[in-house]
TORDRENRO-659603 format. One line per 5 residues: number of its first residue (from 1); their letters; for each residue x negated, y negated, z negated of N, C-alpha, C, CB. Coordinates in steps of 0.1 Angstrom, whole numbers, plus 5000, padded with zeros to 4 digits. Glycine has a CB too. Example, Ala and Ser with C-alpha at 12.3 -4.5 7.8 and 13.67 -1.06 7.14 Angstrom:
residues 2
1) AS) 4868/5057/4922/4877/5045/4922/4868/5033/4922/4887/5045/4910  4872/5022/4929/4863/5011/4929/4871/5000/4921/4859/5006/4943
//
This chain:
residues 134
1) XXXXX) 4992/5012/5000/5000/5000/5000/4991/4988/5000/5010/5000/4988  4993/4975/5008/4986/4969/5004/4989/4955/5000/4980/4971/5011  4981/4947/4995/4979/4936/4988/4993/4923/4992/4963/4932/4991  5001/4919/4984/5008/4912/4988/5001/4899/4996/5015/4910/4979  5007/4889/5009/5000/4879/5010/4998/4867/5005/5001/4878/5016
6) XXXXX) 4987/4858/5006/4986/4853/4993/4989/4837/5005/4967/4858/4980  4994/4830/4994/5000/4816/5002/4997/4803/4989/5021/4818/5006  4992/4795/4995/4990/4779/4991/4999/4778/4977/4997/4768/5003  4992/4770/4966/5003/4768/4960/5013/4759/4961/5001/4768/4953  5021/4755/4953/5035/4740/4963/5025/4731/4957/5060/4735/4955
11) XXXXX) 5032/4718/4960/5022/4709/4958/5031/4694/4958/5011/4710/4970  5032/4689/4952/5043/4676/4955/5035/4666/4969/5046/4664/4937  5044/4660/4972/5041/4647/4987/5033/4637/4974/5061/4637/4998  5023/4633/4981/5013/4623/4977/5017/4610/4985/4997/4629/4980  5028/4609/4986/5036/4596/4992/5045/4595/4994/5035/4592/5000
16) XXXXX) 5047/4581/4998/5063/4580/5007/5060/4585/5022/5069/4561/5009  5071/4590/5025/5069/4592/5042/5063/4582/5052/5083/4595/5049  5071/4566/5046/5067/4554/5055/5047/4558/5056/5072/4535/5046  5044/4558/5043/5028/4556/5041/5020/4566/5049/5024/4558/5024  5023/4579/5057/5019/4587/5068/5026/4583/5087/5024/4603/5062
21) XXXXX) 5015/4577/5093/5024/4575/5103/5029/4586/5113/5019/4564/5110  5022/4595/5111/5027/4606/5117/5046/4611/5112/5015/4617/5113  5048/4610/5105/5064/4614/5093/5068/4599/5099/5061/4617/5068  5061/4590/5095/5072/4578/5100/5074/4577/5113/5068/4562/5095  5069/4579/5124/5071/4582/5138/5083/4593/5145/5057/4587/5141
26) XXXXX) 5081/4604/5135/5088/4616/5139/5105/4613/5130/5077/4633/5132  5102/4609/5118/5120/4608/5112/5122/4593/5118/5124/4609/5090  5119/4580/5128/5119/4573/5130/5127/4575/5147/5107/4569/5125  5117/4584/5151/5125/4594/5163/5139/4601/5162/5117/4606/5167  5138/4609/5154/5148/4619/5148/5162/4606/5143/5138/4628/5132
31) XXXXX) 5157/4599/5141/5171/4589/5138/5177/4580/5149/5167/4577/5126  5162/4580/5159/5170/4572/5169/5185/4580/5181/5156/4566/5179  5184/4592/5172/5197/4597/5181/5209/4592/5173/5198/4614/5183  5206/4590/5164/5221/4578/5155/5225/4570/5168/5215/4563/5139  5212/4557/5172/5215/4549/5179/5218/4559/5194/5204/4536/5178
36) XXXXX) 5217/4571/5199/5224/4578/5210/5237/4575/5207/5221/4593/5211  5239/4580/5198/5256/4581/5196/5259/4572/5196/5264/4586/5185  5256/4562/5190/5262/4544/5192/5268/4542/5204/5249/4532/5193  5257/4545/5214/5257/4538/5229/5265/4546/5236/5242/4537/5237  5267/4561/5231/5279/4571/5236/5295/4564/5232/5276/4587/5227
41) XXXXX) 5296/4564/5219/5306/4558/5213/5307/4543/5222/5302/4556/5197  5301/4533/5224/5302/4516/5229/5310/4524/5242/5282/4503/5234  5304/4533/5251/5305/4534/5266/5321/4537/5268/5295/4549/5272  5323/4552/5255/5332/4557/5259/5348/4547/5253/5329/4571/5254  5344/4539/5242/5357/4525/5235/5354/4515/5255/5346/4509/5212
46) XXXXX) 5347/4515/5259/5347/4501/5272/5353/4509/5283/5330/4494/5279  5354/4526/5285/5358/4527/5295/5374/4529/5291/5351/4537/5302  5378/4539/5276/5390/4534/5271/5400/4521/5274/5385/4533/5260  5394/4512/5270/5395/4499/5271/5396/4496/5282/5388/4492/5266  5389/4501/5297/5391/4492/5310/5404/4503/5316/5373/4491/5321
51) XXXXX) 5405/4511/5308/5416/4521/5312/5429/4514/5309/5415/4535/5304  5425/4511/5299/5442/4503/5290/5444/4495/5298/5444/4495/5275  5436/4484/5304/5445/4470/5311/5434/4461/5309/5462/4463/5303  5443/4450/5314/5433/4439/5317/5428/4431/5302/5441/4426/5329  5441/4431/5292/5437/4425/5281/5430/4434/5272/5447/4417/5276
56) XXXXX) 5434/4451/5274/5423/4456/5262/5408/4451/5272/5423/4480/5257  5408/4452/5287/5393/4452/5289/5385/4435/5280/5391/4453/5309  5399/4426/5286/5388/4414/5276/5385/4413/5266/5391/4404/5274  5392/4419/5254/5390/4421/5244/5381/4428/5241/5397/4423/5240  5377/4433/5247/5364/4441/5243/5352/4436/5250/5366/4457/5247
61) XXXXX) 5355/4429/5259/5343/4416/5265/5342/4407/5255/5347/4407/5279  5353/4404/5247/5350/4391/5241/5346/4397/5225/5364/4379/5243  5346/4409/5220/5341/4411/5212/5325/4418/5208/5349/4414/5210  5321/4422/5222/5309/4419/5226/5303/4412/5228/5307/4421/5230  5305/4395/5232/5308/4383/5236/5302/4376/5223/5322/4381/5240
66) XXXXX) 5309/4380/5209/5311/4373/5195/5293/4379/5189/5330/4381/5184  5290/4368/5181/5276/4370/5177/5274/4385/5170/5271/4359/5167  5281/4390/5166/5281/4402/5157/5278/4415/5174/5302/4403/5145  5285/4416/5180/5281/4423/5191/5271/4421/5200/5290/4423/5197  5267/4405/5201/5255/4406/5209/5240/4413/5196/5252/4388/5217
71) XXXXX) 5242/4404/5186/5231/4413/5177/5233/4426/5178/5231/4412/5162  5248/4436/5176/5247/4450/5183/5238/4456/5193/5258/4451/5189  5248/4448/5202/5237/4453/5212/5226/4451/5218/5240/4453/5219  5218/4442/5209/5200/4436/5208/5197/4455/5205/5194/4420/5190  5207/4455/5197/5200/4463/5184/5199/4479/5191/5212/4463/5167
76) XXXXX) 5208/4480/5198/5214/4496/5205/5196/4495/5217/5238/4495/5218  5198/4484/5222/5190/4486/5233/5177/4489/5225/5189/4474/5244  5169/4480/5218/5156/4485/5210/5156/4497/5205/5152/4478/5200  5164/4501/5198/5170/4516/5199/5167/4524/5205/5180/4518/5201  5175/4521/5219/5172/4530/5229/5164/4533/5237/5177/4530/5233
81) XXXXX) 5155/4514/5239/5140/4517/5242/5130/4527/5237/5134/4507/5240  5133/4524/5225/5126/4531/5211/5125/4548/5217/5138/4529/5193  5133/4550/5218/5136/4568/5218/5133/4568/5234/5157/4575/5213  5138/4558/5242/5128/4568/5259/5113/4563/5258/5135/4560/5281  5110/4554/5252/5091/4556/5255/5089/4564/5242/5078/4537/5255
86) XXXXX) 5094/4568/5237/5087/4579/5229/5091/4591/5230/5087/4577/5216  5101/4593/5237/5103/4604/5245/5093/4609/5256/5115/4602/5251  5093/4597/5265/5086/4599/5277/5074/4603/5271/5085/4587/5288  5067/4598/5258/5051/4601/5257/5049/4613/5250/5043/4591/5249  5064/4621/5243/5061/4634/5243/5062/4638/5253/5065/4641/5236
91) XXXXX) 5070/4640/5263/5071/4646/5276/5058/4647/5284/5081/4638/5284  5051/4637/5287/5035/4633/5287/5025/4647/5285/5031/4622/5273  5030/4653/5269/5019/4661/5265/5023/4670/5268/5014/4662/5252  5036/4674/5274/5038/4689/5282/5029/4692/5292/5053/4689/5290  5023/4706/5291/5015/4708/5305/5024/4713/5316/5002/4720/5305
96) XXXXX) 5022/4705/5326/5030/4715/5339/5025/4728/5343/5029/4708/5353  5035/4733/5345/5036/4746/5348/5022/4753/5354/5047/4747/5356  5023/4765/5349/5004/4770/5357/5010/4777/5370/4990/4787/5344  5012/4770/5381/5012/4771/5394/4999/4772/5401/5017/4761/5399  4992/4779/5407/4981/4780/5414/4980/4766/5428/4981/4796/5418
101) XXXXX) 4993/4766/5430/4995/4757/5441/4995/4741/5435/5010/4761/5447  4993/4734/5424/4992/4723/5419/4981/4721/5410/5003/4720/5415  4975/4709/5413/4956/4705/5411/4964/4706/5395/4945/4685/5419  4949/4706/5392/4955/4699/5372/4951/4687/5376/4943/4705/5352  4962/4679/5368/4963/4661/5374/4961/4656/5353/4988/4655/5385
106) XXXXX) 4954/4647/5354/4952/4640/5345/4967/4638/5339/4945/4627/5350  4969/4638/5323/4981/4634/5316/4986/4621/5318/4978/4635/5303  4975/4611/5320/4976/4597/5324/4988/4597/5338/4958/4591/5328  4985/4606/5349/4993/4608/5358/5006/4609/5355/4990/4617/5364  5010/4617/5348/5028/4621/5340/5031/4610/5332/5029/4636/5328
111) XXXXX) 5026/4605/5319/5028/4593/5321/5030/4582/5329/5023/4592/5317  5025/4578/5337/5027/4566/5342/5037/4570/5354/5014/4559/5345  5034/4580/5361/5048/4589/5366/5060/4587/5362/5048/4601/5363  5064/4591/5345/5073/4589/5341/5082/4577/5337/5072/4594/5335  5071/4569/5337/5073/4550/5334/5081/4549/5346/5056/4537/5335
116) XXXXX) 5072/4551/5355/5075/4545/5369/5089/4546/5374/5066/4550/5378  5092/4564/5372/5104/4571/5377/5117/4560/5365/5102/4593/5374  5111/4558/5355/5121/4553/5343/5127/4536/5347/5110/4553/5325  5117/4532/5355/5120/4518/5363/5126/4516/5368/5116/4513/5368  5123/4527/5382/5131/4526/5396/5145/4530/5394/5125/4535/5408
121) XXXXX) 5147/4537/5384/5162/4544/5378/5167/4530/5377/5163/4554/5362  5159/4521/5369/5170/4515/5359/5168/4501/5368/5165/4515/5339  5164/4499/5380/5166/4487/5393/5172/4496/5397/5155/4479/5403  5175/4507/5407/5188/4514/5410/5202/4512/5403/5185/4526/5408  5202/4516/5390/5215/4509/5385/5217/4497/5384/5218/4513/5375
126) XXXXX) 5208/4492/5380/5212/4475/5376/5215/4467/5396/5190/4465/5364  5211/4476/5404/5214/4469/5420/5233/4478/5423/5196/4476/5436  5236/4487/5416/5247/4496/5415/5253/4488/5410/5247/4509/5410  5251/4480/5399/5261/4472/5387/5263/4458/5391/5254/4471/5371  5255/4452/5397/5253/4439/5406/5262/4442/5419/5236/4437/5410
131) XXXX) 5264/4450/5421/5272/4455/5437/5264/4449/5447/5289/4449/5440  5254/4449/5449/5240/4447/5459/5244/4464/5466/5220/4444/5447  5240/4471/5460/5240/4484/5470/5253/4494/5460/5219/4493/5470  5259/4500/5471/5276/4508/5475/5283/4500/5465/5279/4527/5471
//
């Protein structure tokens, strides 16, 4: 029979989480899916609202409109910035796939790759929302 295995003893946290930036980075991430839901919730009350008629839609322009909503939505978007560049820079440290048919490309490449692709998206919609293009 043999020897049970032998493991660390516990140990209490020698801090606050803020004071490791690694823990403040990751539950800082981990929360920015609160502000996901936010922006799920805002989307799905405006299309509600543009469903009902002309006066739920103003009303919900003009209460986005009122200082309490524009700070909202200062707040959703840093938010949301927050969570795609720090998304994109874990995505970054994924290796692509071991294809014999593709060079190994510098990480720097997927990164800025992913910036790039994250731009042209977001001038594509903003020229869709402008009615510039269809």
């Amino acid at each position: 029979m043999s020897a049970p295995t032998r493991t660390a003893p516990a140990r209490l946290p020698d801090g606050w989480w803020l004071a490791h930036p690694r823990y403040r980075s990751y539950v800082l991430f981990a929360g920015s899916g609160i502000v996901l839901m936010l922006d799920s919730l805002v989307l799905i009350l405006g299309l509600r609202a543009l469903a009902a008629g002309v006066a739920a839609w103003q009303a919900y322009l003009a209460a986005w409109g009122s200082l309490p909503g524009i700070v909202a939505a200062w707040g959703l978007l840093f938010g949301t910035l927050f969570f795609s560049f720090r998304w994109l820079r874990v995505g970054a440290k994924i290796p692509p796939a071991p294809l014999k048919l593709l060079l190994r490309l510098p990480t720097a490449f997927f990164l800025v790759g992913q910036f790039a692709t994250l731009g042209l998206l977001t001038i594509v919609v903003l020229l869709i929302v402008f009615g510039v293009i269809l």
